[in-house]
C-alpha positions in Angstrom: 11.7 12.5 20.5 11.4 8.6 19.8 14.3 7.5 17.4 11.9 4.8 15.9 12.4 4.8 12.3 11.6 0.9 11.1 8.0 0.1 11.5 8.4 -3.3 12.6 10.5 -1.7 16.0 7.9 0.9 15.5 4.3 -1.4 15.8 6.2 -3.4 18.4 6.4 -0.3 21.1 3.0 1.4 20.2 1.0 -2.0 20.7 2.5 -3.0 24.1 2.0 0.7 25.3 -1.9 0.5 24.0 -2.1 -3.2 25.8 -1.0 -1.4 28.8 -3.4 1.7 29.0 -0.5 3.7 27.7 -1.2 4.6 24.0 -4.3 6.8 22.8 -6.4 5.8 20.3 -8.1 9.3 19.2 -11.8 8.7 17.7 -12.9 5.3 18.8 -13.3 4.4 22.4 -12.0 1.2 23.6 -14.9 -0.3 24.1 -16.7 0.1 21.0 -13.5 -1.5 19.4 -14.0 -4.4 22.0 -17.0 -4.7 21.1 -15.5 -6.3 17.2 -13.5 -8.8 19.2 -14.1 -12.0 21.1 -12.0 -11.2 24.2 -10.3 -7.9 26.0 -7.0 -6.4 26.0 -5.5 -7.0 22.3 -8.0 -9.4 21.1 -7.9 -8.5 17.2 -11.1 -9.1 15.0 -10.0 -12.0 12.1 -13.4 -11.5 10.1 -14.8 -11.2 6.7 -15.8 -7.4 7.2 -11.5 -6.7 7.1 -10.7 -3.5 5.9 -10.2 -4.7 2.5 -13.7 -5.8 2.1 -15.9 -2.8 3.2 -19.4 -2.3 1.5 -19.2 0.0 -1.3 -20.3 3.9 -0.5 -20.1 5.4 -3.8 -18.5 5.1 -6.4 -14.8 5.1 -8.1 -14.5 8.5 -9.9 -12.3 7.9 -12.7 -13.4 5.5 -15.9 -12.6 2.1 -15.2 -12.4 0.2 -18.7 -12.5 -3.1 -18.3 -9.1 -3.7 -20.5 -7.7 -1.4 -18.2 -9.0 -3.0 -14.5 -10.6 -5.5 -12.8 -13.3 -3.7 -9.8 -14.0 -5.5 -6.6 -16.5 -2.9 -5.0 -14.6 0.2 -4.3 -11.6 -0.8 -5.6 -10.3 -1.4 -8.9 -7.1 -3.5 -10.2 -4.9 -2.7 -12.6 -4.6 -5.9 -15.5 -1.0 -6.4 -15.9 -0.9 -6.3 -19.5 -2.2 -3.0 -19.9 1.6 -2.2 -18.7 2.9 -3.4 -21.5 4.3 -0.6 -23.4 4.0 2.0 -21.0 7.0 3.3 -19.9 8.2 3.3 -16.3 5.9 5.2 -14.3 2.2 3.9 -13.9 0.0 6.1 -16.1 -3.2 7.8 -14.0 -5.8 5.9 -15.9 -3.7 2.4 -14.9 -3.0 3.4 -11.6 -5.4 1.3 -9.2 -7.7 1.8 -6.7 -8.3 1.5 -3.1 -10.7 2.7 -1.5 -12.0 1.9 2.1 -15.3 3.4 1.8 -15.9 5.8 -1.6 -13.7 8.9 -3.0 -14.6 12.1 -1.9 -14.9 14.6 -4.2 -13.4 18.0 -2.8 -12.5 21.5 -3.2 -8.6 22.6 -3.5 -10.0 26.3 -2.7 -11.5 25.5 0.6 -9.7 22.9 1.3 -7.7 23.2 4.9 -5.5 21.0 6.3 -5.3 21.5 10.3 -2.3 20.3 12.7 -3.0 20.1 16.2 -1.7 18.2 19.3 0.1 18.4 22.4 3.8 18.0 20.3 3.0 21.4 18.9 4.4 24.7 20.3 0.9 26.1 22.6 -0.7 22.9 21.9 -3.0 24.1 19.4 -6.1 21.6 20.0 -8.9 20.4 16.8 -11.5 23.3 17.8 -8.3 25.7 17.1 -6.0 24.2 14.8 -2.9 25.4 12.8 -4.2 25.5 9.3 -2.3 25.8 6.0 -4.1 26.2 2.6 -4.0 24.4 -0.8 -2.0 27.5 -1.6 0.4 27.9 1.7 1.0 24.4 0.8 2.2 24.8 -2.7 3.9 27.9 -1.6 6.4 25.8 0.6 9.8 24.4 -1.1 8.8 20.9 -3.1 10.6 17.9 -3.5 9.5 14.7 -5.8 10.1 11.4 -5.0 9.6 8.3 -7.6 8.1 5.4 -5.5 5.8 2.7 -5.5 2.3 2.6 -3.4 0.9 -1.4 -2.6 -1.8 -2.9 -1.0 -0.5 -4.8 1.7 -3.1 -7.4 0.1 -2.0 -7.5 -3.5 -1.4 -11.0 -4.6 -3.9 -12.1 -1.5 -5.9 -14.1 -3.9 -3.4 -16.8 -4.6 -3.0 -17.8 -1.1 -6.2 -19.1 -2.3 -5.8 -20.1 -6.0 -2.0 -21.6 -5.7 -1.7 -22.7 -2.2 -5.2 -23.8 -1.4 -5.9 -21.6 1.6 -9.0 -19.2 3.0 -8.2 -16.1 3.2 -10.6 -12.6 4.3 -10.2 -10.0 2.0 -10.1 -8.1 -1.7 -9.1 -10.9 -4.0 -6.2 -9.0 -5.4 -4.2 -10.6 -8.3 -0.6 -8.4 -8.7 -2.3 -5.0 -10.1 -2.6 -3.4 -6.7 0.6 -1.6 -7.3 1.4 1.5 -9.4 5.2 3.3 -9.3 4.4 7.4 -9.6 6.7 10.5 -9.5 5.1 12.3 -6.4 5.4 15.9 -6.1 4.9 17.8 -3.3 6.2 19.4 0.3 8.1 17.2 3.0 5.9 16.5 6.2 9.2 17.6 8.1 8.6 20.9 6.2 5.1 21.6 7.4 5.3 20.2 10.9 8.4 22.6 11.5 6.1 25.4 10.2 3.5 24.0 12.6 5.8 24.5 15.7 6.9 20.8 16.1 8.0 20.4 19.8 11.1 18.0 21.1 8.5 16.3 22.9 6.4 14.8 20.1 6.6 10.9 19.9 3.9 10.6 17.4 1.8 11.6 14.1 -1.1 11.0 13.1 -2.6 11.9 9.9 -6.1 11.3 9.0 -8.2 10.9 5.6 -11.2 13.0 4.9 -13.1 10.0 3.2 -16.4 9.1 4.7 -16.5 7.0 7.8 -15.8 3.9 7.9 -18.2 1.3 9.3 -17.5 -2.4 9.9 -19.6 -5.0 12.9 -22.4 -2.3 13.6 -19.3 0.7 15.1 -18.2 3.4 13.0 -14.4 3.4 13.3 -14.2 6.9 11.9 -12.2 8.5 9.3 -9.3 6.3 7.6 -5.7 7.0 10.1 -2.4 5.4 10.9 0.5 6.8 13.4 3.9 7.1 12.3 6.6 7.8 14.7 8.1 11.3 14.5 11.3 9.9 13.5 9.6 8.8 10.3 7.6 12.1 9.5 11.1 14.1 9.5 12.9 11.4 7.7 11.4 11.0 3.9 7.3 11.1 4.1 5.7 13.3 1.5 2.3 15.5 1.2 2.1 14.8 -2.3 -0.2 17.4 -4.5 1.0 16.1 -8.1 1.3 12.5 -9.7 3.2 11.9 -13.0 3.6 16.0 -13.5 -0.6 16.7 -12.5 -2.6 17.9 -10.1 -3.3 14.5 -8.0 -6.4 13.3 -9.3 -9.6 12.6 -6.9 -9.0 8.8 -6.5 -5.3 8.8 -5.5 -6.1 11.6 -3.0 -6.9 15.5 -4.7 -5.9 17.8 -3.3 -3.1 16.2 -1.2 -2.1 12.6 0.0 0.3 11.2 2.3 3.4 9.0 0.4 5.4 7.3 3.3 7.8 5.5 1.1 9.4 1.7 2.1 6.0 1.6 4.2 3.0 -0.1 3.7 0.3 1.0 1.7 -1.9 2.1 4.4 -0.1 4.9 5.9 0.2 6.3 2.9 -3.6 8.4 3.6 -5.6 9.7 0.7 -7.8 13.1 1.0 -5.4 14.3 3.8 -7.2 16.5 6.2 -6.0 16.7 9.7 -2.6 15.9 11.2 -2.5 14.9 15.0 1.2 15.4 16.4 1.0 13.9 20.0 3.4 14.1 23.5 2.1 10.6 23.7 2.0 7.6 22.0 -1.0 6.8 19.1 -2.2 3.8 18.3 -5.6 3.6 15.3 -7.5 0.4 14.5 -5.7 0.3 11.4 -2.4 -0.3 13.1 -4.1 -2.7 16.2 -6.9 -4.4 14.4 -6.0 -4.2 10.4 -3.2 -4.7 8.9 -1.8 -7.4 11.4 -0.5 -10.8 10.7 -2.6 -13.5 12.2 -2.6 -17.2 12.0 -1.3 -20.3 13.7 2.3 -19.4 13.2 1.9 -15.6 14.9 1.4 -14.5 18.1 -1.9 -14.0 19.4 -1.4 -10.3 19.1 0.0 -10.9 15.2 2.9 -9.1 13.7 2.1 -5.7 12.1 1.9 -5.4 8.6 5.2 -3.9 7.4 7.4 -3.5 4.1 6.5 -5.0 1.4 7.9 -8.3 -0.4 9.5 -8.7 -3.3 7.3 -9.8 -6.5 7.1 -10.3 -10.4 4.5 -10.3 -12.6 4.2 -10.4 -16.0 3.0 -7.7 -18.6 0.7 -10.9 -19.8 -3.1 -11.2 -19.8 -4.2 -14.5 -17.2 -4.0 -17.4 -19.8 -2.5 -16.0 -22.7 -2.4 -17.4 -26.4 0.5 -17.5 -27.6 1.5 -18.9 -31.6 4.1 -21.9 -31.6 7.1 -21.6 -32.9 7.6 -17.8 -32.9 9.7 -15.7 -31.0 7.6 -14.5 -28.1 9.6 -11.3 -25.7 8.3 -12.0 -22.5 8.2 -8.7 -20.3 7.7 -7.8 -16.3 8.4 -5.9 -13.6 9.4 -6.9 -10.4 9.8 -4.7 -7.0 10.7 -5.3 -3.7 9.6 -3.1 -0.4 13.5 -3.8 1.0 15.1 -1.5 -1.7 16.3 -2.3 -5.6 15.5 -5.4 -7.5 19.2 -7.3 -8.0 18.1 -10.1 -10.1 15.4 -11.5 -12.1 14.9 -14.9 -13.3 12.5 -17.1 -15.6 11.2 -20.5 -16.3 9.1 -21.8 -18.9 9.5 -25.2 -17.4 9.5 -25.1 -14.1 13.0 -26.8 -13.7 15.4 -24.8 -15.1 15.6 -20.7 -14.2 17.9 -18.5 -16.6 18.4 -14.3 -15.8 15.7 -12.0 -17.8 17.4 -9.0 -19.0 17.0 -5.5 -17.4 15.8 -3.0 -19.5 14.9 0.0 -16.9 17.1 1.8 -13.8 16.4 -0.3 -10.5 15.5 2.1 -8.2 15.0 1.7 -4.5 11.4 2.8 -4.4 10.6 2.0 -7.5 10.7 -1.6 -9.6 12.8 -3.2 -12.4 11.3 -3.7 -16.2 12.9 -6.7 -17.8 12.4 -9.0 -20.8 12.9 -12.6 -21.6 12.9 -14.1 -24.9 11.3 -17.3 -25.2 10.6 -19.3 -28.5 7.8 -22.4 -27.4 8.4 -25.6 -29.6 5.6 -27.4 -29.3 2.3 -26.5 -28.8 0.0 -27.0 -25.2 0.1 -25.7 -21.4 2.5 -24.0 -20.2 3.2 -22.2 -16.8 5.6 -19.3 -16.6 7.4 -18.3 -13.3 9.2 -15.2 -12.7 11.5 -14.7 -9.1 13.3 -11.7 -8.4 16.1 -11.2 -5.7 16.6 -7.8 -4.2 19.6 -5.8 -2.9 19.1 -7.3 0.5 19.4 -11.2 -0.9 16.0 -11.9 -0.8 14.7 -13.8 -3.7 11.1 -14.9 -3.8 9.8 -18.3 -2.3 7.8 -21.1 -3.5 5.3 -20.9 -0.9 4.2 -17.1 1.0 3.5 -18.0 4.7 -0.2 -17.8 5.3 -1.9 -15.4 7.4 -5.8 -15.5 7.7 -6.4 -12.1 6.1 -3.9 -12.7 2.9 -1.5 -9.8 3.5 2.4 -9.9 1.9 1.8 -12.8 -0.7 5.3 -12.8 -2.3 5.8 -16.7 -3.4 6.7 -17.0 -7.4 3.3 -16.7 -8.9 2.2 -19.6 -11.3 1.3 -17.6 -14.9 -0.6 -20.1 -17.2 -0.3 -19.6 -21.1 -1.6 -21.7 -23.6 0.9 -22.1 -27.0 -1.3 -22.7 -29.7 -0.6 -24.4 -33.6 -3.3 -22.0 -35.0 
């Protein structure tokens, strides 16, 4: 069994055995994903058709009220200040959306999902699966995990607005984050059940939304591999968010939550597990979700954990009445484990510590509060940095990448302080 755990290490092996002819890709052949690029071998499309954009195929299920989200398409944004107030945990009709092609809406009765592969005792193939029901599933021990899920593009559109630069991609402010308690059965669970061999080196677990299409080839259902080593480790096949039944946007009847990992392996709609003897590689781990630009390698740098951010429970330009005692309130989170520290400036010299007032957990965020009494009335800009348990504190300036993924630089928050 590979001992990869850390998805860097991870992306790093799978992508130099694919470049080499040693890495399947199951679904797609390689030259209909050539046929997206400009060159051969590991040539990665850098387009305005990136997975964040795709064309909308139906639409969001739940109500989307527009003091609740902002909707790009097939996704929807939580708006920060309907935080405020809330409690810890996103609540389902805050928790954004993101879709690659349209939610499906499906039956928990007929509902199967199948496990196949060459790392499975017999090599049980996709014409003759191992199956498990909604109700084998819920019959299995459970476990719940509180963690956050993130785009790896939230915060992509101020690579634009703050630091000037064209980007592909969902225009995402902060709100493509929620922190849920997950309920459900460990993937280690299920693939033991399944007959889990020592030879398996891979999984890969697939989404039962429609196809996705992008440049004229259908890449087929959403998928991302994770090393064994991961699946055993602390991955979840979540059935229940915040206490319910997961709802039909954030995956009914079960989901994938791969926790510390980015948003994307976390699949939605959960329908069919691949556990391979060989390696795996999907479009969504060799074409999306890379970092590429003029400081990367040609081949880019996989999309990985997520950086440490702050946002304010604030609406985008606030009023705010001189004078008065305003209590200034946030959240900040870091893919690296535990928010540390958090600090604010009102004037963009001086930074003093906002006060915690929530647990920091390491999959979850930090809620804080900062009083602040504005003396005179006009512009201001607020700024909010965290630093996590690892010491990382947030930049200035996120390093650019042509398809806006990981913006974690302090993020400029413009209020107005009004006399009236």
């Amino acid at each position: 069994m590979t001992a990869l755990h850390d998805e860097a290490g991870y992306d790093r092996v799978r992508v130099a055995q694919w470049r080499d002819g040693r890495a399947r890709m199951p679904g797609l052949n390689r030259r209909d994903l050539l046929r997206l690029t400009a060159a051969g071998g590991l040539a990665l499309a850098v387009t305005g058709a990136a997975a964040g954009t795709a064309a909308a195929a139906g639409p969001i299920v739940k109500p989307l009220p527009p003091e609740l989200f902002d909707v790009y398409g097939t996704n929807a944004e939580t708006r920060w200040e309907a935080m405020r107030g809330q409690g810890y945990l996103t609540p389902i009709d805050r928790f954004f959306v993101r879709d690659h092609t349209s939610t499906p809406v499906l039956d928990a009765a007929t509902w199967r999902l199948q496990l196949f592969g060459s790392g499975l005792r017999g090599s049980p193939t996709a014409a003759a699966p191992v199956e498990l029901s909604y109700r084998d599933l819920r019959a299995l021990p459970s476990e719940t995990v509180t963690a956050f899920v993130e785009c790896a593009g939230n915060g992509r559109s101020f690579f634009t607005g703050q630091q000037g630069q064209t980007v592909s991609g969902t225009a995402w402010k902060l709100g493509a984050v929620g922190v849920a308690r997950w309920r459900g059965v460990r993937l280690a669970t299920v693939l033991a059940r399944a007959g889990l061999t020592r030879d398996a080196v891979d999984v890969l677990p697939e989404g039962l939304d429609p196809d996705y299409v992008t440049g004229g080839v259908n890449l087929g259902k959403v998928r991302r591999p994770l090393p064994v080593a991961k699946a055993l480790e602390d991955v979840l096949l979540a059935y229940e968010m915040n206490g319910q039944p997961l709802p039909p946007d954030h995956g009914f009847p079960v989901r994938l939550v791969v926790p510390s990992w980015a948003g994307i392996a976390s699949i939605k709609w959960l329908g069919r597990i691949e556990v391979s003897a060989t390696p795996l590689v999907s479009p969504w781990n060799t074409q999306y979700y890379r970092l590429l630009g003029p400081d990367y390698p040609a081949e880019g740098t996989p999309v990985t954990e997520q950086v440490v951010k702050s946002a304010f429970e604030l609406p985008w330009g606030a009023t705010l009445a001189v004078g008065q005692r305003q209590v200034l309130r946030g959240r900040s989170w870091s893919g690296h484990g535990r928010i540390r520290r958090v600090e604010v400036s009102t004037d963009g010299r001086t930074w003093r510590p906002a006060k915690p007032i929530s647990p920091a957990l390491d999959r979850g965020w930090l809620q804080w509060e900062f009083p602040w009494r504005p003396r005179t009335a006009g512009e201001y800009t607020l700024r909010a940095r965290a630093t996590d348990v690892t010491g990382v504190r947030q930049p200035d300036v996120a390093p650019y990448n042509t398809q806006g993924y990981l913006f974690g630089a302090v993020v400029r928050h413009p209020v107005t302080v009004s006399a009236s």
